[in-house]
N, C-alpha and C positions, 0 to 999 in steps of 0.2 A: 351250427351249420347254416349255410346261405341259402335260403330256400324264397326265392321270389317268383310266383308264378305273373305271367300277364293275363287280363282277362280275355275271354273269349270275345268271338266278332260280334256272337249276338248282346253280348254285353259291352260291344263298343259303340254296337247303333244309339244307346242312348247315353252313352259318355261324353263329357263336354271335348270337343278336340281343340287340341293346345297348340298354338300359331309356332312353326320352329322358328328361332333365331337363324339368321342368316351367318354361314360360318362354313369357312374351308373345310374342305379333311383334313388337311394337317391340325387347324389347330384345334379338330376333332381329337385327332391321336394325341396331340399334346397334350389337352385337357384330361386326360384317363389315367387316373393315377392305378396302375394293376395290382390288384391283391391277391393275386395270385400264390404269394410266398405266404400267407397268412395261412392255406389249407398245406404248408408244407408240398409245394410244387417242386418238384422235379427236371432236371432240364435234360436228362438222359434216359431210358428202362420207363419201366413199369411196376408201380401203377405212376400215374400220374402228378399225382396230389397223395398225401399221408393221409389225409383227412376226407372223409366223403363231399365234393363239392358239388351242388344243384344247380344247373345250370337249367333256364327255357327254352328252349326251340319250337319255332313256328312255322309254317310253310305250307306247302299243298303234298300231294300225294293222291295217289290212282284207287279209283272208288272202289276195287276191289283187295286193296290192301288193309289190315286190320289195325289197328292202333299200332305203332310202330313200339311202344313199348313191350309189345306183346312180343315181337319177333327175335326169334331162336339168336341172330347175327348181334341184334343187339341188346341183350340181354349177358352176351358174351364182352362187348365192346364196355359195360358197365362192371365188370366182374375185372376184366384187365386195367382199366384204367383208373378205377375207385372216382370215378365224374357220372351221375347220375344224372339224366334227363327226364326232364317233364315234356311231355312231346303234346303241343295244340297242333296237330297237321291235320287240314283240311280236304274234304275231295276238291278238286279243282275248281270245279265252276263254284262251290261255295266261297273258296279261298279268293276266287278272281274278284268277285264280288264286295268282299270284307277290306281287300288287301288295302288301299288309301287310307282308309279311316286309322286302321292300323299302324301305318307309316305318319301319321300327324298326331297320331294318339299319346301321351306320355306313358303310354302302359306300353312299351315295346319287349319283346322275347328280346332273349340275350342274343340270338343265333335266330334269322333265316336257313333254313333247312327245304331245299329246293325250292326258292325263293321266287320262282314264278313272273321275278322284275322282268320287264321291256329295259332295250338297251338306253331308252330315255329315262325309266324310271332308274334304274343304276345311277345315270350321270345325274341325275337330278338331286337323288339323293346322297350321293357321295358328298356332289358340293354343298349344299346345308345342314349334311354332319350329322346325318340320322343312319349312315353305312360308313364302318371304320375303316381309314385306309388298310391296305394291308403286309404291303410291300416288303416294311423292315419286320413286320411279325414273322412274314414268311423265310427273311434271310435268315432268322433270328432262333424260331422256333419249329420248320418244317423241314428239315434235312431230306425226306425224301420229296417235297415237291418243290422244292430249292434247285436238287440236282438236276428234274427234269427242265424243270423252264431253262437252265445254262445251255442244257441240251438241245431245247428245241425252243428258241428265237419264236418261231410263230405262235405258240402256245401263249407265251408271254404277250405277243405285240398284241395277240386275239383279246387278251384280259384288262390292258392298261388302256386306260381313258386318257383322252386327249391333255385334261391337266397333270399328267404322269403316274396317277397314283391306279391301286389294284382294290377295287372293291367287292368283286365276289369269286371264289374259284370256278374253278374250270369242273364240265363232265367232261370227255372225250373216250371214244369209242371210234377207232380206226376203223372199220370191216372195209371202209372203199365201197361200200352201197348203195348209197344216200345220191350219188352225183347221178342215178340213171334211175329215177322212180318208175316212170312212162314206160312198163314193160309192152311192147304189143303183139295181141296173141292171134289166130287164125283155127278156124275149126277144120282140121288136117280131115276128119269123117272125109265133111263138105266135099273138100278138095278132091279125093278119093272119089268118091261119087259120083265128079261132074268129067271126072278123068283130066283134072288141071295139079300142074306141078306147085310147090312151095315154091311161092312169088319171093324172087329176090330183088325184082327193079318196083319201081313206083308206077312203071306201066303195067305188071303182072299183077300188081297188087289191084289195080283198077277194074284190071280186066276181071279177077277171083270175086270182087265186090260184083260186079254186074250180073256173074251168073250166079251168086247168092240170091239175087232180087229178082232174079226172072228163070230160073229153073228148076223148083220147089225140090233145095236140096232135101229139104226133112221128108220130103214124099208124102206129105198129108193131103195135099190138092189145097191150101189156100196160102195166100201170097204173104204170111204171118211172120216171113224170114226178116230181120234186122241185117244188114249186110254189115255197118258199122257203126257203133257206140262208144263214145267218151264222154267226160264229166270237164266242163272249164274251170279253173281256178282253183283244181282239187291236187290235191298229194301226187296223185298218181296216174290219172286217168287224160292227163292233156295230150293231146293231141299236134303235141310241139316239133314233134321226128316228122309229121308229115306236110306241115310249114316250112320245115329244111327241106325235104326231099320234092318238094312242089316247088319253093320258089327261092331255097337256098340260104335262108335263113335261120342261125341258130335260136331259139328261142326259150324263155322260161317262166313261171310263173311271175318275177319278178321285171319282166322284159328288159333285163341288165344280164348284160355280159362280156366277162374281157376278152378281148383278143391282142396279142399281141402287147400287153402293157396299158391299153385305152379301153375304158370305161366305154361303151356303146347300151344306146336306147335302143331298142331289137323293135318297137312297131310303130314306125315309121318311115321305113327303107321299102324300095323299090321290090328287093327280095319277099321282105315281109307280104307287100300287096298282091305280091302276083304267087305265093300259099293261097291267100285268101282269096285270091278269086279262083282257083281251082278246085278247093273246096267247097264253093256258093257253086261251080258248074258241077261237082259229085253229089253236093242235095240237091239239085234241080234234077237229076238221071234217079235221085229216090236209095240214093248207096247210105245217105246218113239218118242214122234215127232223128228226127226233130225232136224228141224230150234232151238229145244232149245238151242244150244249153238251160233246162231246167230242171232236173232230177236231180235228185239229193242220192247221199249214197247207199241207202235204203232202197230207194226206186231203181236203183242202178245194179248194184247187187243181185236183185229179183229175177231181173231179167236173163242173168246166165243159168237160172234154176227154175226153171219149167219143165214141165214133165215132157214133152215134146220140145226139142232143141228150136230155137227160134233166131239164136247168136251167132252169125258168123265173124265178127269181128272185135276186138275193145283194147283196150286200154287198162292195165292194172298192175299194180304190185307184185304179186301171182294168183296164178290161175285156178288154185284147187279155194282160194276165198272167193274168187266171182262164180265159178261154174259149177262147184260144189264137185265130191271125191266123185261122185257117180257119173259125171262128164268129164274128169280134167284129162283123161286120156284123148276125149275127143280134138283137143285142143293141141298147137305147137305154138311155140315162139318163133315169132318174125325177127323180132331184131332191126336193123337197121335197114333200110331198101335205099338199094343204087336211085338216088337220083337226076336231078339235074346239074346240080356239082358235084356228083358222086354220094360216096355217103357222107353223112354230116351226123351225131353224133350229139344233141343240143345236152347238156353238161347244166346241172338246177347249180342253184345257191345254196342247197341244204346243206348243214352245216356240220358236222363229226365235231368240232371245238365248237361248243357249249359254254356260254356265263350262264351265272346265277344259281349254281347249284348249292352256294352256300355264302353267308354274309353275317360278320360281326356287326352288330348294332352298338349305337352309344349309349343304351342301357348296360353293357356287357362290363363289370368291374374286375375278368376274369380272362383278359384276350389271349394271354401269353399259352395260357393251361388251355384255353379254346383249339388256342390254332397247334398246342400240340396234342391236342384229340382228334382234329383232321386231319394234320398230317398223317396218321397212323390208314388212312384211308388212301392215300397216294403208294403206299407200297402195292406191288403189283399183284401178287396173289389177294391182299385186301380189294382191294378194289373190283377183281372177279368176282368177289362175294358182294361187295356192295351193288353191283349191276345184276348179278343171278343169283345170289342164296349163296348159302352156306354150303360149306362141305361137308359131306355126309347126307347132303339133303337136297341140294339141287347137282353138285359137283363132288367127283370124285378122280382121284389120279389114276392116271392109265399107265401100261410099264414104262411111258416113256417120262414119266413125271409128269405130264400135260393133264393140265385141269380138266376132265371132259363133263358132258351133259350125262347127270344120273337120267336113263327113260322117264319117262311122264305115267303118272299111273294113266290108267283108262277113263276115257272119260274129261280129264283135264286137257290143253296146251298146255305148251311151253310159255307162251306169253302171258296165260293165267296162272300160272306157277308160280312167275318169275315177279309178276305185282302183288303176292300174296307171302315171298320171303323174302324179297331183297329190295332196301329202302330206297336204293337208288342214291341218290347226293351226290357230293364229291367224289370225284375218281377218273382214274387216267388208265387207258386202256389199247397202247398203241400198235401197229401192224407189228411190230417185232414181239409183245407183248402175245399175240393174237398166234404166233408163232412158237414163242418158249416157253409159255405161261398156261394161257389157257384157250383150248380150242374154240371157235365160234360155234354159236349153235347150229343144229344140223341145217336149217333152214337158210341160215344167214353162210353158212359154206355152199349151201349150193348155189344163191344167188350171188357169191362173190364169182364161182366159177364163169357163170352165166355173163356176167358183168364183163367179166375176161373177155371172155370169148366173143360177144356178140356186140357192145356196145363201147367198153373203152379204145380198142384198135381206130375207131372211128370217131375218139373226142374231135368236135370241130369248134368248142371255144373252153376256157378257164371261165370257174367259177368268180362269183365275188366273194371274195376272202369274207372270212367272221371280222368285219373291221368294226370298232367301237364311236359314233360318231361324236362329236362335240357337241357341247348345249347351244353352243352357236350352229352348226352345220345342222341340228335338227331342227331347229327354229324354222329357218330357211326352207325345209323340204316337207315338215311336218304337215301341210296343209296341201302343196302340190301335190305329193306323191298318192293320196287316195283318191284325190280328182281323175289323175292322169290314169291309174290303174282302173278306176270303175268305168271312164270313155273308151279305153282299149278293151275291156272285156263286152261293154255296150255292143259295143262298134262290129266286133269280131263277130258276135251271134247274130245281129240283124243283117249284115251285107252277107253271111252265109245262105241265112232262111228267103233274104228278098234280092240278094243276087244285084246289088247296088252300089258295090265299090267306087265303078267309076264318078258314078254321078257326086259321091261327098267325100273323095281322097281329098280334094284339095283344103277341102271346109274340116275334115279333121286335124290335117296336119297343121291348120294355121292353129286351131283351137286348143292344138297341144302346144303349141308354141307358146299360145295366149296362156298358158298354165303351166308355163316354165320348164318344160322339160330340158332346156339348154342349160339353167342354170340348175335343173336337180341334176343332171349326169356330171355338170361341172362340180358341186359338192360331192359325187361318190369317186369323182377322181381325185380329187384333191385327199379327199380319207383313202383312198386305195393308196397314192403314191404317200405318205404317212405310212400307213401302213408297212409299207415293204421298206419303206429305208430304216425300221424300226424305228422313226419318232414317237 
């Protein structure tokens, strides 16, 4: 029986690491003679193999999941398909930590197993043959995620690196949530109190801010109220809807975004400056907390959970994690406010198609029987399991056959649940999937509704697609793009707090010039329009 473990990271720190050879991935795949028929491999049913085969897998995983060998899904996935794994999965930050040495180390696992790569470390590694292409494995040996990528074009174009070949699969998880993190909430109490309506323009909104700050909605007699708080450069908490509704600009973490087919840099427009000054004129009137541009999300949190309400405004994912159960009634969603070009709607780049969830390594003498152990992970009821647990355990069918959420004992989430039985990795999980397969979780239905309702009717740009750059197009941008993003997030906090736009718009915009941003938006269009013509 094949039993090759790799060694761990802390046994890699002091391991000599071995220089790769410079070498395609084709003549990666070429070089791999598969032995796979040696364990009596199978190319149809189950098990897989005749003979028990060991395979290693290495990768990250969420600090509160337990050795994955331990887990009920997969303990099942070895019992079907006669392919035993050694599993080294690490918590994240250790993994992140480890991960290089690893990649240059000659002691590589056969399989990454949520593989943690940057889309540069994918390309990088595909091309010096340390990540096996995958492409004709996949024609060859994964029938059901063969038929999805025919089906769905973008899936595919999301996975294929600029030299044509496919180095790690896909996650995807349709729900349609992702594209509107910036939920923004209002304390309805408040409102009540001061006998002011739920603000639907950007001047109602203003005006509900003002008498937060100056007519002691909490009734304590001190001036301790926050009118409005958000967090810059965070998940959830930007303050990007009120940059469109001030000055008409869509904006995003990434200050990229399509319209119309063109790549656009979103902070440096006319639109963009005249947000920002609107905002430097709401913290000069005392509407914005001054910690927002330094609280982390601990400090930010805190502040919706005081024993005396102090929050009339923020920015967040939802509202029962900032305000806590004992206040979320006091709160409503705003949603989107009529502004100066109506509603606008700013659309993230966060992504539903996922790489890296999985990757053959050129250690692997076993690809064919590998990739038909993943694919078994592409079937659609598998793949609910692989993202929530098992059934019987986290899922159970309801009379309509739809996979639904077994309750949560007391005491636990759903999202500590769901890190504690389901491995996550490979899987594909689409709107139609989400429909005949298996329900979303309670939480994640009701912010798809939410979504509906209050924030897609008002998309006012298209994301940036999941496009995979080239080792050349990274080259190019790899050094611009964090200069460019830490001057725009600089910029954006000091002319708020000191109310100075005017005086260094011009001294910024040359500065960004001076740091390329003509030729970075020129490389994400060039990879966007790639992208869609399926190159």
């Amino acid at each position: 029986m094949k039993h090759r473990r790799f060694v761990s990271s802390i046994g890699l720190l002091s391991a000599g690491v071995v220089a790769l050879a410079g070498c395609s991935g084709s003549d990666t795949a070429a070089s791999i003679a598969d032995k796979s028929a040696d364990f009596g491999f199978q190319e149809e049913g189950l098990p897989i193999v005749d003979e028990t085969l060991t395979l290693s897998f290495g990768g990250s995983k969420s600090a509160l999941a337990p050795d994955y060998a331990d887990m009920e899904l997969v303990k099942q996935w070895e019992a079907d398909t006669n392919i035993k794994i050694d599993w080294v999965n690490q918590v994240d930050q250790v993994y992140a930590e480890k991960k290089n040495l690893m990649l240059a180390s000659d002691e590589l696992p056969d399989v990454l197993y949520n593989t943690g790569l940057s889309d540069a470390e994918i390309v990088q590694n595909g091309a010096n043959g340390t990540l096996v292409p995958l492409e004709d494995l996949i024609e060859e040996h994964a029938p059901n995620l063969s038929a999805i990528l025919d089906e769905r074009p973008d899936i595919r174009a999301a996975l294929t690196a600029s030299d044509g070949h496919i180095y790690t699969l896909p996650s995807v998880e349709e729900l349609g949530i992702l594209a509107y993190p910036n939920f923004l909430f209002i304390n309805k109490t408040w409102l009540d109190e001061l006998g002011l309506d739920m603000p639907t323009t950007i001047g109602e909104y203003h005006d509900a801010l003002v008498a937060f700050a100056t007519e002691d909605p909490n009734g304590n007699g001190k001036k301790d109220e926050i009118p409005l708080s958000f967090r810059t450069d965070s998940f959830a908490a930007n303050p990007h809807d009120l940059i469109a509704a001030l000055g008409g600009q869509p904006e995003n973490n990434d200050h990229r975004i399509v319209r119309e087919g063109k790549v656009e840099f979103t902070a440096n427009t006319d639109e963009y400056r005249a947000g920002v000054e609107a905002l430097a004129a709401w913290y000069a009137e005392g509407l914005i907390d001054p910690e927002s541009f330094s609280q982390d999300d601990v400090a930010y949190l805190a502040k919706g959970k005081s024993d005396t309400p102090i929050l009339g405004s923020f920015f967040w994912w939802e509202a029962p994690e900032m305000v806590g159960q004992e206040h979320v009634d006091d709160y409503a969603l705003v949603g989107i406010l009529d502004g100066v070009n109506g509603k606008l709607a700013s659309h993230s780049n966060n992504q539903e198609i996922s790489r890296g969830a999985m990757a053959i390594t050129r250690s692997n003498e076993y690809p064919a029987a590998t990739m038909r152990w993943a694919d078994r992970l592409f079937d659609p009821v598998m793949s609910a399991q692989v993202a929530w647990g098992p059934i019987g355990v986290t899922l159970e069918e309801n009379a309509d056959g739809l996979l639904v959420q077994i309750p949560v004992a007391d005491g636990e989430s759903e999202g500590e649940r769901r890190q504690r039985v389901a491995p996550q990795g490979p899987r594909i999980t689409t709107r139609d999937d989400f429909e005949n397969v298996v329900a979303p979780e309670p939480r994640a239905e009701e912010r798809q509704k939410l979504v509906d309702e209050y924030y897609a009717p008002y998309k006012a740009n298209d994301g940036y697609p999941p496009v995979m750059l080239s080792n050349e197009e990274l080259d190019r941008i790899s050094l611009a793009v964090p200069d460019i993003n830490s001057l725009v997030l600089e910029k954006f906090a000091s002319w708020i707090v000191n109310d100075n736009v005017a005086d260094e718009w011009d001294a910024y915009v040359a500065q960004l010039d001076q740091l390329g941003v003509s030729d970075v938006t020129a490389v994400y269009q060039q990879a966007y329009d790639r992208f869609t013509s399926g190159g």
